[in-house]
Backbone as JSON, one array per atom type, in Angstrom:
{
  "sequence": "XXXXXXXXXXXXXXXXXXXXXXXXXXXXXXXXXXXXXXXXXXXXXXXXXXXXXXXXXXXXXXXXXXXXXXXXXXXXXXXXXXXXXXXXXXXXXXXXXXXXXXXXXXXXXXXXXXXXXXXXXXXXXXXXXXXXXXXXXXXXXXXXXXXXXXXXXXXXXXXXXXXXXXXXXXXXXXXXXXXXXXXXXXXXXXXXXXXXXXXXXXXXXXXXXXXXXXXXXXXXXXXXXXXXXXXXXXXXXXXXXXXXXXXXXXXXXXXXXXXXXXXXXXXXXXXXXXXXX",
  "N": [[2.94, -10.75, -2.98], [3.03, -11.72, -5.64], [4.32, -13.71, -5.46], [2.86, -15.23, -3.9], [0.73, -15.21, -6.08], [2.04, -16.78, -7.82], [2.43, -19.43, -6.21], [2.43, -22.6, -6.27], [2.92, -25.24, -5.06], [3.91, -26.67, -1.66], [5.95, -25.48, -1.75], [6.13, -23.18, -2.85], [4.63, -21.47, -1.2], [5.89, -21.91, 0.75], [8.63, -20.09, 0.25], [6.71, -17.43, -0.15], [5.8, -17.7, 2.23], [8.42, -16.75, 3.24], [9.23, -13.95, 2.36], [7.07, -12.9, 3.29], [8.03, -12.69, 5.83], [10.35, -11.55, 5.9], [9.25, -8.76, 5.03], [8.81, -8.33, 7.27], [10.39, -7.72, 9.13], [11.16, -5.3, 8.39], [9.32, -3.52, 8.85], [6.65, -3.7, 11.14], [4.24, -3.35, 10.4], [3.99, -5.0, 8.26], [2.54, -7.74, 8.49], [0.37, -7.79, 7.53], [-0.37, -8.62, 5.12], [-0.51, -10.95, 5.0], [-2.62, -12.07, 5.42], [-4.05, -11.17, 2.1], [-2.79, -12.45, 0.97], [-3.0, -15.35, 1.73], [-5.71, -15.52, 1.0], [-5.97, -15.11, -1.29], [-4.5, -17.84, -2.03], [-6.33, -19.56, -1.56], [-8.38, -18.98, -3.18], [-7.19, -19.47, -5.68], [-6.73, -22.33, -5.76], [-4.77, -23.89, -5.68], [-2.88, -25.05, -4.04], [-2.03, -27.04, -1.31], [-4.16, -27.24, 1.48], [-3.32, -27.92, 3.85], [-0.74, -26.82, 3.87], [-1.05, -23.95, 3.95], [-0.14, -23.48, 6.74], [2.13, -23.35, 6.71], [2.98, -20.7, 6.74], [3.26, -19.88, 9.72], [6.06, -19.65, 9.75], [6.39, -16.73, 9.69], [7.46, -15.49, 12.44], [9.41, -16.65, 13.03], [11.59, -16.41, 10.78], [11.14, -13.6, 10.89], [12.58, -12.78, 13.12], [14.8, -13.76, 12.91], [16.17, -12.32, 11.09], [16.88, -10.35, 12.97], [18.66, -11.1, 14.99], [20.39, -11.38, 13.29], [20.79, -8.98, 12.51], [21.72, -7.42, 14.34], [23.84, -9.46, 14.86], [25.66, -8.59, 12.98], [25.88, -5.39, 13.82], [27.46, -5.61, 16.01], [26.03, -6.76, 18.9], [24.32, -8.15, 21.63], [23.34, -11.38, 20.47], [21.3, -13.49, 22.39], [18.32, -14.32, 22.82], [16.74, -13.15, 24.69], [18.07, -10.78, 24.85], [17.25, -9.63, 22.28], [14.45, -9.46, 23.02], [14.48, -7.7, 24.78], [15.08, -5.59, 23.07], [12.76, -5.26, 21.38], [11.12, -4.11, 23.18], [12.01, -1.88, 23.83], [11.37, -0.51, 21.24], [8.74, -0.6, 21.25], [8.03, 1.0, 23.12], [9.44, 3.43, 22.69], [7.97, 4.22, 20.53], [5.66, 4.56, 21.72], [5.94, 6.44, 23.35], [6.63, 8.29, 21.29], [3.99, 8.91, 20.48], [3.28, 10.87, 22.44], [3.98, 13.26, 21.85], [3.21, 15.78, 19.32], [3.33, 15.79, 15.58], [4.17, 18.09, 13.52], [3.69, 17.26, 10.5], [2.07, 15.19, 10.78], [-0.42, 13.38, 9.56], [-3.99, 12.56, 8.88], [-5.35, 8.56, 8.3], [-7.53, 8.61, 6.35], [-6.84, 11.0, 4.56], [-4.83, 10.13, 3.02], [-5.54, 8.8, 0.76], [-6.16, 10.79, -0.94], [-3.56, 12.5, -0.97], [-3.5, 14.65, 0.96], [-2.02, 15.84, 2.48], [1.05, 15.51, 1.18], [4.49, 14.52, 2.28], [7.34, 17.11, 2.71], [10.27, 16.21, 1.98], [12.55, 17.26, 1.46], [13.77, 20.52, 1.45], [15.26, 23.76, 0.83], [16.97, 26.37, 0.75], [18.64, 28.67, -1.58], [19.49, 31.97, -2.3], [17.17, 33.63, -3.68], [16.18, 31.39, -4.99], [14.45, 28.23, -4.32], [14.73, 24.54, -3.42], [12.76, 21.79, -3.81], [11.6, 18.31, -2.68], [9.3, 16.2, -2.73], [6.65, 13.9, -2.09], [4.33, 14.0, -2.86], [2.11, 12.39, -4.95], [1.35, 11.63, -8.67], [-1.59, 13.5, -9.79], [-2.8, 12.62, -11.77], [-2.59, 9.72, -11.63], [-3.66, 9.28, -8.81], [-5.88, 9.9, -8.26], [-7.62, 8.46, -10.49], [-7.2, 6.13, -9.37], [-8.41, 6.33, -7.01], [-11.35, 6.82, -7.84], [-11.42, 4.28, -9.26], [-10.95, 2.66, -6.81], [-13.06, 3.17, -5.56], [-15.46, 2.68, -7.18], [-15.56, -0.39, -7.52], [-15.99, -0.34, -4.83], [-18.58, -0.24, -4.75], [-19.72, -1.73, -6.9], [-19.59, -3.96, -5.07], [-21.12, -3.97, -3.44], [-23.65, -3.31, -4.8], [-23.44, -6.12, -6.06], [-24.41, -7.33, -3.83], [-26.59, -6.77, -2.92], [-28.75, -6.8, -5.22], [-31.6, -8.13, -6.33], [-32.53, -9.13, -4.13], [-33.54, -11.55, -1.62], [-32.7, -13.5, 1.31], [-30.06, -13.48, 3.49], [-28.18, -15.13, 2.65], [-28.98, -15.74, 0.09], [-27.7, -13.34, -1.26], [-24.64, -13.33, -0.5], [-24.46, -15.46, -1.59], [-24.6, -14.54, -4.28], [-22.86, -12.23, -3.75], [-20.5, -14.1, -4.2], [-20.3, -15.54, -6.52], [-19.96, -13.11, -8.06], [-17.41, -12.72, -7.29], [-15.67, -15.08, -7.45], [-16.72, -16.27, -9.95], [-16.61, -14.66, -11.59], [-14.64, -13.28, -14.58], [-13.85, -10.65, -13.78], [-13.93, -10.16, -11.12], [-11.81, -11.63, -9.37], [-9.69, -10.42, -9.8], [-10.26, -7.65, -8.91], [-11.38, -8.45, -5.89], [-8.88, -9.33, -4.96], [-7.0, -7.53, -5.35], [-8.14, -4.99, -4.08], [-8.63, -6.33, -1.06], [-5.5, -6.39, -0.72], [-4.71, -3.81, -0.66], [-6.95, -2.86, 1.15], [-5.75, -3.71, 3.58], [-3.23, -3.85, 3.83], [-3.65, -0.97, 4.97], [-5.2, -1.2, 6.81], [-3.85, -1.51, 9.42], [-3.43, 1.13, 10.41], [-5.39, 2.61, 10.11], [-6.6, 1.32, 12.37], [-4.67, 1.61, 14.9], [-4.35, 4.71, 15.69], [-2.05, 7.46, 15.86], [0.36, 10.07, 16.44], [2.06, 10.17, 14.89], [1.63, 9.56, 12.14], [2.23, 9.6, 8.98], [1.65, 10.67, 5.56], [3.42, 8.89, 3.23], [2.62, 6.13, 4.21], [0.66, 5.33, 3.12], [1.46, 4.59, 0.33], [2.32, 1.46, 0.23], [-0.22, 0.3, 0.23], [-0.76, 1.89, -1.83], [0.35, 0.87, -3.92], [-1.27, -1.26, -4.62], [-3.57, -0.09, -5.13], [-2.43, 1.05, -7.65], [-2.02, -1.56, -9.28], [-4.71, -1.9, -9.88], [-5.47, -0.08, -11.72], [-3.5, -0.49, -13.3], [-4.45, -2.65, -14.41], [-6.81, -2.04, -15.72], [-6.27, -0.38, -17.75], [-5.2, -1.87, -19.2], [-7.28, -3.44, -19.85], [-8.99, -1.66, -20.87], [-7.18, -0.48, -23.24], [-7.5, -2.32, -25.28], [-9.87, -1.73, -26.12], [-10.62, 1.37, -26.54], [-8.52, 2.45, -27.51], [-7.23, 4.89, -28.22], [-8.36, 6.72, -26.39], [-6.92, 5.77, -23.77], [-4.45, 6.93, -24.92], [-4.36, 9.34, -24.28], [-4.64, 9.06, -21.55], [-2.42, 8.48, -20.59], [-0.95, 10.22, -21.73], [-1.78, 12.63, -20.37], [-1.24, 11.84, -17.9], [1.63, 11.68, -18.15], [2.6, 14.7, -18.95], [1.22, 16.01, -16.69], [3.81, 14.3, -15.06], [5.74, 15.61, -15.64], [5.43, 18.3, -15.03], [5.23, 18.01, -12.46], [8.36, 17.32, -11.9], [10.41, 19.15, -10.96], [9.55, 19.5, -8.25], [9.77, 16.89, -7.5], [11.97, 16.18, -7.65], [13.86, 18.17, -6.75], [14.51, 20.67, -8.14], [16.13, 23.67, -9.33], [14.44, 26.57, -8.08], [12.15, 29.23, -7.93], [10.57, 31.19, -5.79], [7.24, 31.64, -6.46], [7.15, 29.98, -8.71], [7.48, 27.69, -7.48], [5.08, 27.85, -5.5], [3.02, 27.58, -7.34], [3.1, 24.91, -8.63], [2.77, 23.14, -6.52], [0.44, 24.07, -5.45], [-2.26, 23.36, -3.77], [-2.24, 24.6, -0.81], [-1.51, 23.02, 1.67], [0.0, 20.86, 0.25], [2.58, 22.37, 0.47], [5.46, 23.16, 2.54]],
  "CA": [[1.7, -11.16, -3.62], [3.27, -12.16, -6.59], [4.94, -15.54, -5.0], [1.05, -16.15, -3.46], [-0.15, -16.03, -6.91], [2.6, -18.48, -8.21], [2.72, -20.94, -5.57], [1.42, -24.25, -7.06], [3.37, -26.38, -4.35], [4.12, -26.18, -0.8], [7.63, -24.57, -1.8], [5.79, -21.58, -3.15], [3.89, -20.77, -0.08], [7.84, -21.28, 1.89], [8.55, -18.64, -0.33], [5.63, -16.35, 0.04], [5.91, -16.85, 4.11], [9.64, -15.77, 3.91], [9.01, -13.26, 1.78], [6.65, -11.98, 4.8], [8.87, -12.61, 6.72], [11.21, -10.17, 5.63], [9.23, -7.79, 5.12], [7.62, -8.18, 8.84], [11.39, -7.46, 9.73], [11.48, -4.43, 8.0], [8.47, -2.81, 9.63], [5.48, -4.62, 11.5], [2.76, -3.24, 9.59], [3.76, -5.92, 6.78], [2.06, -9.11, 8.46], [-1.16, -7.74, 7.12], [-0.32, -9.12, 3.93], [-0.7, -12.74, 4.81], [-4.52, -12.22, 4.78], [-4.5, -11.49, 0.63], [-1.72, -13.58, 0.56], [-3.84, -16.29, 1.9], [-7.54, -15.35, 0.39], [-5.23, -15.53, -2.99], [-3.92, -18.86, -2.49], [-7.51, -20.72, -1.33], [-9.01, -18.67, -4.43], [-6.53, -19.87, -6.45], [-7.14, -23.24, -5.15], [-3.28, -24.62, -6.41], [-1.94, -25.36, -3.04], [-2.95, -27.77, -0.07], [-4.91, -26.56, 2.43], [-2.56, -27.9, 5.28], [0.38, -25.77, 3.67], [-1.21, -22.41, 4.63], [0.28, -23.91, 7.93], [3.5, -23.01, 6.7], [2.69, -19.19, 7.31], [3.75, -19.81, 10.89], [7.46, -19.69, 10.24], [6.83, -16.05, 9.58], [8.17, -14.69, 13.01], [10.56, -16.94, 13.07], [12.39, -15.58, 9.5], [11.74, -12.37, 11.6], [13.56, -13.19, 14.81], [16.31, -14.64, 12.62], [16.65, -10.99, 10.45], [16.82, -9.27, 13.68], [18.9, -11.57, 15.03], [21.41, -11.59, 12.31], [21.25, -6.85, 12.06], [22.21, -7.23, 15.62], [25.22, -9.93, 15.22], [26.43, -7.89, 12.06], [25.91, -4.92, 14.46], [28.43, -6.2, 17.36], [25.76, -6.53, 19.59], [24.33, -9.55, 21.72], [22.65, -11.82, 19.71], [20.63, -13.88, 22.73], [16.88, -13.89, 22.68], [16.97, -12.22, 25.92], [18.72, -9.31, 24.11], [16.28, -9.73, 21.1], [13.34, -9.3, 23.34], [14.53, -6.48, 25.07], [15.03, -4.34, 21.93], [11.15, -5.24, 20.62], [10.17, -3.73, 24.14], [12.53, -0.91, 23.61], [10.81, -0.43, 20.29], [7.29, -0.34, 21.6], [8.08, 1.81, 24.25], [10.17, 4.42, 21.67], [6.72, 4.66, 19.61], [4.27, 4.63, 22.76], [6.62, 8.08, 24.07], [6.5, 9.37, 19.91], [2.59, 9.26, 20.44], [2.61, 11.79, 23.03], [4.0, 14.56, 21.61], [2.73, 15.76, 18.05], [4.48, 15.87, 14.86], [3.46, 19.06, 12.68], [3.76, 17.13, 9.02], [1.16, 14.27, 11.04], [-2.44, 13.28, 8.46], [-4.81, 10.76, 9.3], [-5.29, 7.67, 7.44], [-8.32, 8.9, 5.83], [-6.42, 11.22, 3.86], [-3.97, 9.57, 2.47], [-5.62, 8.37, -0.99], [-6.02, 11.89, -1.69], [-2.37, 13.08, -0.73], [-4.45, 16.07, 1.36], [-0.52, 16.71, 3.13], [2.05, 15.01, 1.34], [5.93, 15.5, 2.7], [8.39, 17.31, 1.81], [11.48, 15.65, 2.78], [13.72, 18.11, 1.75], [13.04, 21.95, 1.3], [16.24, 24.39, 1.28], [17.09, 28.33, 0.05], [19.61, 29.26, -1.86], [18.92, 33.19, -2.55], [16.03, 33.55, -4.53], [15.78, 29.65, -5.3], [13.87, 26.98, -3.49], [14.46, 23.52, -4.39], [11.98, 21.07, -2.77], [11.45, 17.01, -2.38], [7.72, 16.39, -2.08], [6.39, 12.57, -1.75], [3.04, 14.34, -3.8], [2.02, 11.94, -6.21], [0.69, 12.38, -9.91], [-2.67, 13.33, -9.31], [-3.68, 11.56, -12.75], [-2.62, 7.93, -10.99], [-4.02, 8.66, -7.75], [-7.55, 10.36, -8.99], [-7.66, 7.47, -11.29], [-7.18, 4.76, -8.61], [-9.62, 6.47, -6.53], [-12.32, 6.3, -8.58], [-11.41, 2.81, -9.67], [-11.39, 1.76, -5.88], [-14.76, 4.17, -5.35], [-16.41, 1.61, -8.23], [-15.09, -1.6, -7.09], [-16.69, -0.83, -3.68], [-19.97, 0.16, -5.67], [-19.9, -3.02, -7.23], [-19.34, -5.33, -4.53], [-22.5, -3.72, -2.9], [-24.68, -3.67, -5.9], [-23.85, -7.03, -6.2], [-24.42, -8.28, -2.73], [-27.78, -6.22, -2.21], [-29.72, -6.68, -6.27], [-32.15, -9.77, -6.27], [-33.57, -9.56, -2.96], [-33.75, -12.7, -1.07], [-31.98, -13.49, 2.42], [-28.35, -13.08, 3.73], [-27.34, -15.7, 2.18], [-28.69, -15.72, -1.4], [-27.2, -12.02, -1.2], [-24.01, -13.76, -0.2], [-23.8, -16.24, -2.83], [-24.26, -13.86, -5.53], [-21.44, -11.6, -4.59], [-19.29, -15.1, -4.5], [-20.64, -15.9, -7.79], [-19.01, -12.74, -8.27], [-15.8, -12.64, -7.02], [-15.07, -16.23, -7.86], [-17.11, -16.84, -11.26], [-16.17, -13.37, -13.12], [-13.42, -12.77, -14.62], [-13.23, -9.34, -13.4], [-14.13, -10.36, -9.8], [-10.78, -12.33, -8.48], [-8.51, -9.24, -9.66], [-10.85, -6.72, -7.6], [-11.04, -8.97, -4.51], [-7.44, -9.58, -4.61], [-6.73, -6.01, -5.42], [-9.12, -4.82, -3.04], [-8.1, -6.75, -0.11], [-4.27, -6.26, -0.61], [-4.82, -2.38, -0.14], [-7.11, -2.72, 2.6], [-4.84, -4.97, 4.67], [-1.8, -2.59, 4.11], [-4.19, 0.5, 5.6], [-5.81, -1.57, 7.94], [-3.16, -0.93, 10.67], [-3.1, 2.83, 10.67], [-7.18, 2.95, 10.48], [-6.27, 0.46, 14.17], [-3.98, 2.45, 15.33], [-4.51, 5.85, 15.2], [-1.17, 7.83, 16.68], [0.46, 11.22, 16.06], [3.37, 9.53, 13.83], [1.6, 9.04, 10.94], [2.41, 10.11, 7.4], [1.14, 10.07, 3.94], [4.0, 7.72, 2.92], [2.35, 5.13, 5.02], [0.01, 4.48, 2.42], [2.42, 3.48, -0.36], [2.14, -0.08, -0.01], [-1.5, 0.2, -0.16], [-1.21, 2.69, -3.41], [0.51, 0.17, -5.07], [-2.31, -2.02, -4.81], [-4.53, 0.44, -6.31], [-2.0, 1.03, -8.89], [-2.1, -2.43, -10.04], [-5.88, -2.31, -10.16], [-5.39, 1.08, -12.65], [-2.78, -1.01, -14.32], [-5.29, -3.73, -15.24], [-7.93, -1.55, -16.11], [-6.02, 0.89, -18.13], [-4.83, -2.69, -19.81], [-8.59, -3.74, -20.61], [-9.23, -0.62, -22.48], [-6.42, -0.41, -24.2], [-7.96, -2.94, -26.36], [-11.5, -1.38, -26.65], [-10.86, 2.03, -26.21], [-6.83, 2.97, -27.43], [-7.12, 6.53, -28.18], [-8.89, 6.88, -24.56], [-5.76, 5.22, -23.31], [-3.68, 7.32, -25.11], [-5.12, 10.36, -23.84], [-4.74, 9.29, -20.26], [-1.32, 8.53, -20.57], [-0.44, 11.11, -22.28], [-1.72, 13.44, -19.37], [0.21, 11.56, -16.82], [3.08, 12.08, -18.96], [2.55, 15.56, -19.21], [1.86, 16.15, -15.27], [4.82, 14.33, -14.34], [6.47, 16.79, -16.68], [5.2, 19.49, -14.6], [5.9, 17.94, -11.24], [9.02, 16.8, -12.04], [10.72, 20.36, -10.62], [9.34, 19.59, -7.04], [10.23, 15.95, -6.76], [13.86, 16.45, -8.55], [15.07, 18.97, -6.29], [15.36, 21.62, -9.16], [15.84, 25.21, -9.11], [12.99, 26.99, -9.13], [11.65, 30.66, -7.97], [8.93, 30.49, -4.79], [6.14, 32.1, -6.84], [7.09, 28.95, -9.51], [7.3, 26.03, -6.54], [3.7, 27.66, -5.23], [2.21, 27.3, -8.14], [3.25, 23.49, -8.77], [2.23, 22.53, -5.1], [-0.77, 25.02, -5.65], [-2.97, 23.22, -2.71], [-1.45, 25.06, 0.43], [-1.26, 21.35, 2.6], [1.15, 20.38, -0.32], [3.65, 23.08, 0.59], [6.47, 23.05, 3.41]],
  "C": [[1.97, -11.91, -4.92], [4.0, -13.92, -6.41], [3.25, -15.92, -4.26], [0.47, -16.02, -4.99], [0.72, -17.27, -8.13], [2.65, -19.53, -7.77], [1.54, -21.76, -5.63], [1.8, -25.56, -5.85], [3.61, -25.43, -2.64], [5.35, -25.73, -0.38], [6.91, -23.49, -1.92], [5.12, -20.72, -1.96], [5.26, -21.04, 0.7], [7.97, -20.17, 1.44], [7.77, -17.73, -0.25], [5.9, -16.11, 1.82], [7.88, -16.15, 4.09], [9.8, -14.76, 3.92], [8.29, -12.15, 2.82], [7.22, -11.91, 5.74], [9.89, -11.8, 7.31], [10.69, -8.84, 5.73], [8.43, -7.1, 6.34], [9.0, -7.38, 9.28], [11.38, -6.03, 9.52], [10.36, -3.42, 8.2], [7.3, -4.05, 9.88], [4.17, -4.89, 11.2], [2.49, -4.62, 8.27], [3.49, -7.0, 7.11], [0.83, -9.25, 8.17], [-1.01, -8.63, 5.63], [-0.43, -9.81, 3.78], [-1.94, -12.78, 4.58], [-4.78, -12.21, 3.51], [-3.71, -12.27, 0.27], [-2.26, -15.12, 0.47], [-4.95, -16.36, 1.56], [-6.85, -15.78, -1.0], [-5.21, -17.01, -3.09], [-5.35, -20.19, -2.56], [-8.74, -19.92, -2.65], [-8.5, -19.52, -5.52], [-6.66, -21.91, -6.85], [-5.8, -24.3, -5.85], [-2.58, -25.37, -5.49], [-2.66, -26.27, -1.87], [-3.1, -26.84, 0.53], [-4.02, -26.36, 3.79], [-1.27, -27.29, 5.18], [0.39, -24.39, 4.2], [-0.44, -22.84, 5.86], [1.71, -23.12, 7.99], [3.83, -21.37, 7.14], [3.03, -18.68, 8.84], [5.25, -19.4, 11.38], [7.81, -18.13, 9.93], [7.34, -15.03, 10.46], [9.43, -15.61, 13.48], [11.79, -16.22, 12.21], [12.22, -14.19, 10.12], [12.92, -12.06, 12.59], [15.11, -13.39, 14.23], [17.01, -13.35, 11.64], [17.26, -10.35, 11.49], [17.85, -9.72, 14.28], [20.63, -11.04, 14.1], [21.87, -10.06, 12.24], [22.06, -7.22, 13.68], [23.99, -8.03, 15.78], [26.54, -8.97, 14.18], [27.13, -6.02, 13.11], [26.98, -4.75, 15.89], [27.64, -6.01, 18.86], [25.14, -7.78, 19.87], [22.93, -10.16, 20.87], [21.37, -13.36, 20.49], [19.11, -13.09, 22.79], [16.06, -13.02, 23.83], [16.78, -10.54, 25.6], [17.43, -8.76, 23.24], [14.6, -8.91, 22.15], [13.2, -7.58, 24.08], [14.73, -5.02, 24.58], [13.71, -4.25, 21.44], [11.07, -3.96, 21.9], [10.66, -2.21, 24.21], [11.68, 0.34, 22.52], [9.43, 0.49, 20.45], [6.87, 1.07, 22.59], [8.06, 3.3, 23.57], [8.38, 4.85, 21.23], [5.92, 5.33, 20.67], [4.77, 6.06, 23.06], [6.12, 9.1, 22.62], [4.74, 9.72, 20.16], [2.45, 10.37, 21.31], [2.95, 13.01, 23.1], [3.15, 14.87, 19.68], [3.89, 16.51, 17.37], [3.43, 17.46, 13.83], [3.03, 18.18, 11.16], [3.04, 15.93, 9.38], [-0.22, 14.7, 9.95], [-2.83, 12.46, 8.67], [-4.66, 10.07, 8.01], [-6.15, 8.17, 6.18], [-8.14, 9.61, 4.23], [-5.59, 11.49, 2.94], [-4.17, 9.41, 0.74], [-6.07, 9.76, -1.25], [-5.18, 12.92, -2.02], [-3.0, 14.51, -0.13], [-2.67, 16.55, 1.68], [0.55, 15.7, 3.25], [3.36, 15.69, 2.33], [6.76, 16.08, 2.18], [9.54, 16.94, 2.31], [12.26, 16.32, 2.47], [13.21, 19.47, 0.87], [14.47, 23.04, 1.84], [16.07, 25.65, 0.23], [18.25, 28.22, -0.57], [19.26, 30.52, -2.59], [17.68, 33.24, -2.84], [15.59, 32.3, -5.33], [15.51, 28.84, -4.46], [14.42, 25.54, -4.39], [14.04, 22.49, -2.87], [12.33, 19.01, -3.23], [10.68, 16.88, -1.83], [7.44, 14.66, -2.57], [5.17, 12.85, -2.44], [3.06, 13.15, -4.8], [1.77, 11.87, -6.99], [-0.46, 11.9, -10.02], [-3.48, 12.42, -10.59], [-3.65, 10.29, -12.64], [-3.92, 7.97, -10.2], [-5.83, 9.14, -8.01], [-8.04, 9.3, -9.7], [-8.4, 6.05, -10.33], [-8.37, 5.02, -7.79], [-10.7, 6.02, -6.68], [-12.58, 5.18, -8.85], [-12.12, 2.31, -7.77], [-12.73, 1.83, -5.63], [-15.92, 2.73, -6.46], [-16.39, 0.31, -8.16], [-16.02, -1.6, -5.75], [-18.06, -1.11, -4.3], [-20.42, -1.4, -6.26], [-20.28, -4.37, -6.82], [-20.69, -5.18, -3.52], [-23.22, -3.75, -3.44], [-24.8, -5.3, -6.32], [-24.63, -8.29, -5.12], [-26.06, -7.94, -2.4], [-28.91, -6.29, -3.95], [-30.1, -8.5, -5.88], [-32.56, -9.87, -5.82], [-33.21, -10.91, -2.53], [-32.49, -12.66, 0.21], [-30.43, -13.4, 2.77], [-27.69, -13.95, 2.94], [-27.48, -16.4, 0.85], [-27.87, -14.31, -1.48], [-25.48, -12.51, -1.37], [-23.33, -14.57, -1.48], [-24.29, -15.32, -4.31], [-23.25, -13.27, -5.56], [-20.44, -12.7, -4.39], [-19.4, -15.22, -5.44], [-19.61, -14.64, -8.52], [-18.38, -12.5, -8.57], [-15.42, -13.57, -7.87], [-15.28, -16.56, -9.1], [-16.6, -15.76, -12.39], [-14.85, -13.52, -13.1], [-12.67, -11.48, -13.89], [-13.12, -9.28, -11.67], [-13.27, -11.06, -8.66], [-9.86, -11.0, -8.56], [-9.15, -7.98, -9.2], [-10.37, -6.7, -6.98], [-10.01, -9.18, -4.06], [-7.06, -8.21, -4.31], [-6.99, -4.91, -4.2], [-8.48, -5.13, -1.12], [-6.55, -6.22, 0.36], [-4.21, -4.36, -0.13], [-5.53, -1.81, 0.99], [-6.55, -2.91, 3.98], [-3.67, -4.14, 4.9], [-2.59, -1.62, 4.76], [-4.7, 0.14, 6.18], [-5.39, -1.05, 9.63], [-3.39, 0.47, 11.23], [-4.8, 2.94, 10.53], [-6.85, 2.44, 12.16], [-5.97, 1.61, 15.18], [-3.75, 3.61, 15.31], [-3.1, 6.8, 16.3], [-0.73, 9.3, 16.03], [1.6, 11.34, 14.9], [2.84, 9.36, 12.96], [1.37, 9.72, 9.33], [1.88, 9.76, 6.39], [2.16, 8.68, 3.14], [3.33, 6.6, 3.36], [1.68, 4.38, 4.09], [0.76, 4.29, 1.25], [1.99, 2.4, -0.54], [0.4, -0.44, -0.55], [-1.73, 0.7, -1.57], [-0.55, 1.8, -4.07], [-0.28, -0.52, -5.62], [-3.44, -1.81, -5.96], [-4.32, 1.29, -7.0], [-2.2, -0.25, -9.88], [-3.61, -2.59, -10.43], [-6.34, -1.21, -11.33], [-5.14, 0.26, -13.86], [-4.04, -1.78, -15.28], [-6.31, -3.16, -16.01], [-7.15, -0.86, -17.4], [-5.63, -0.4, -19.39], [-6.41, -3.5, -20.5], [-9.28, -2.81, -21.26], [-8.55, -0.37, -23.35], [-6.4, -1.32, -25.41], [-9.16, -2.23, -27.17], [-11.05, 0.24, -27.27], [-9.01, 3.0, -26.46], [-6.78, 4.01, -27.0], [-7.82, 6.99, -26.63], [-7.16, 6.72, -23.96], [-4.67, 5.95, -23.5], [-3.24, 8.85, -24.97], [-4.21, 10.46, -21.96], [-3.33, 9.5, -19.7], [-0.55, 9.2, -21.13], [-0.58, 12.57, -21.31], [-1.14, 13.64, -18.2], [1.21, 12.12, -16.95], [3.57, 13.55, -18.31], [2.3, 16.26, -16.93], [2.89, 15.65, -14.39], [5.94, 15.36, -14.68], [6.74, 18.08, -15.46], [5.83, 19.55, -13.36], [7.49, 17.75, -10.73], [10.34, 18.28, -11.2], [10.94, 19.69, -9.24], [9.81, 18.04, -6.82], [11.44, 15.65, -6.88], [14.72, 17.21, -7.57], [15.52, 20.1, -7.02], [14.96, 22.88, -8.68], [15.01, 25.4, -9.29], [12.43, 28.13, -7.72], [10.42, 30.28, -6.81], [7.76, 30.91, -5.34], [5.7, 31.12, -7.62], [6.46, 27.57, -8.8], [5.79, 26.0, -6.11], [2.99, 27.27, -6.22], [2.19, 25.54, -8.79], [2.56, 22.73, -7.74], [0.85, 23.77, -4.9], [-1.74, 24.57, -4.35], [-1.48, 24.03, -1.19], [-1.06, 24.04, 1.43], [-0.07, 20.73, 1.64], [2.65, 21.49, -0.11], [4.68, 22.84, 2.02], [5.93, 24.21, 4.62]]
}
């Protein structure tokens, strides 16, 4: 996202599709990203129109990753080969769907971490030490809310005024496009829907709280900004909030470290019973 909001030429959008490109290689969920990638760049309005075109070469730069793990790999590197590992792939998943995983959560409740993981959870006598993917509930409570008011917004603006679909319409463009505050929403906005789009699609028995990640970064950066427009008005607020973060990573810092620590101690850190092992 950050090469779609620099590209001024039709180098910067090469760069932005390789960029997807790569990271299509590195799981398939990441070709959602061309959609804010692309709402960015015709917002932005920096780049020709017939460049978005360039967005095509992004299963090629896939083909040519996969391609390349496989020759490093000592294995054959015709497209033959290539095709018959996707189908391998598809297959692998389609079989994972039909058994169930215990540490499986829908999409739904993801932005509230209802059942992070714990990726690692071992004994030694009377000591636990865990590795929990939980995240600090003063971000993600935060972002919530933020996204929760952003939707609020984009409906209050689309539905005050009255008049037909499409004065309704051109007010919330007016907006998106005319406010200041209304391009780093919609960008914001979008980029986190588009990452969680898939797994709303696809609903299977494989799917983890990690998943949303990519999406929480999104609506981290939309914290960030905010937390950066009060910090003018509003310091001591600011210094408050971040000072509570602070202070609960403090706390959590036990359970995502791996440190010693007593099971009466670890319950009480992971205190929701869905956050425990």
């Amino acid at each position: 996202m950050l090469a779609a909001v620099s590209a001024r030429t039709w180098r910067g959008v090469l760069v932005t599709a390789l960029l997807v490109g790569i990271a299509v290689s590195v799981k398939w969920s990441g070709v959602f990203i061309v959609i804010p990638a692309v709402v960015t760049m015709l917002l932005l309005g920096r780049v020709r129109f017939w460049s978005l075109l360039i967005f095509a070469v992004v299963p090629v730069v896939q083909t040519a990753v996969w391609l390349l793990a496989l020759r490093l790999s000592h294995e054959p590197t015709d497209l033959v080969s290539l095709w018959r590992l996707v189908k391998e792939l598809v297959l692998h998943h389609v079989e994972m769907n039909r058994s169930s995983n215990p540490l499986n959560s829908s999409w739904y409740t993801w932005p509230i971490f209802y059942r992070p993981v714990i990726i690692k959870s071992t004994t030694h006598g009377v000591f636990r030490y865990y590795s929990s993917t939980v995240g600090n509930p003063v971000f993600w409570i935060a972002a919530d809310l933020f996204l929760v008011w952003s939707l609020i917004q984009l409906v209050a603006r689309a539905t005050a005024g009255g008049g037909g679909i499409r004065a309704r319409l051109a007010r919330l463009k007016d907006f998106l496009v005319g406010k200041p505050v209304g391009k780093p929403i919609l960008l914001t906005l979008l980029g986190w829907a588009a990452l969680l789009a898939p797994w709303t699609i696809i609903r299977n028995k494989f799917s983890f709280t990690h998943y949303y990640l990519p999406s929480y970064g999104f609506a981290l950066l939309m914290l960030g900004g905010l937390v950066a427009y009060f910090e003018r008005k509003r310091p001591r607020t600011v210094l408050v909030f971040v000072g509570l973060a602070l202070l609960v990573a403090i706390c959590l810092a036990p359970v995502w470290g791996e440190f010693s620590l007593r099971e009466h101690t670890a319950s009480r850190l992971l205190f929701p019973p869905t956050w425990r092992p």
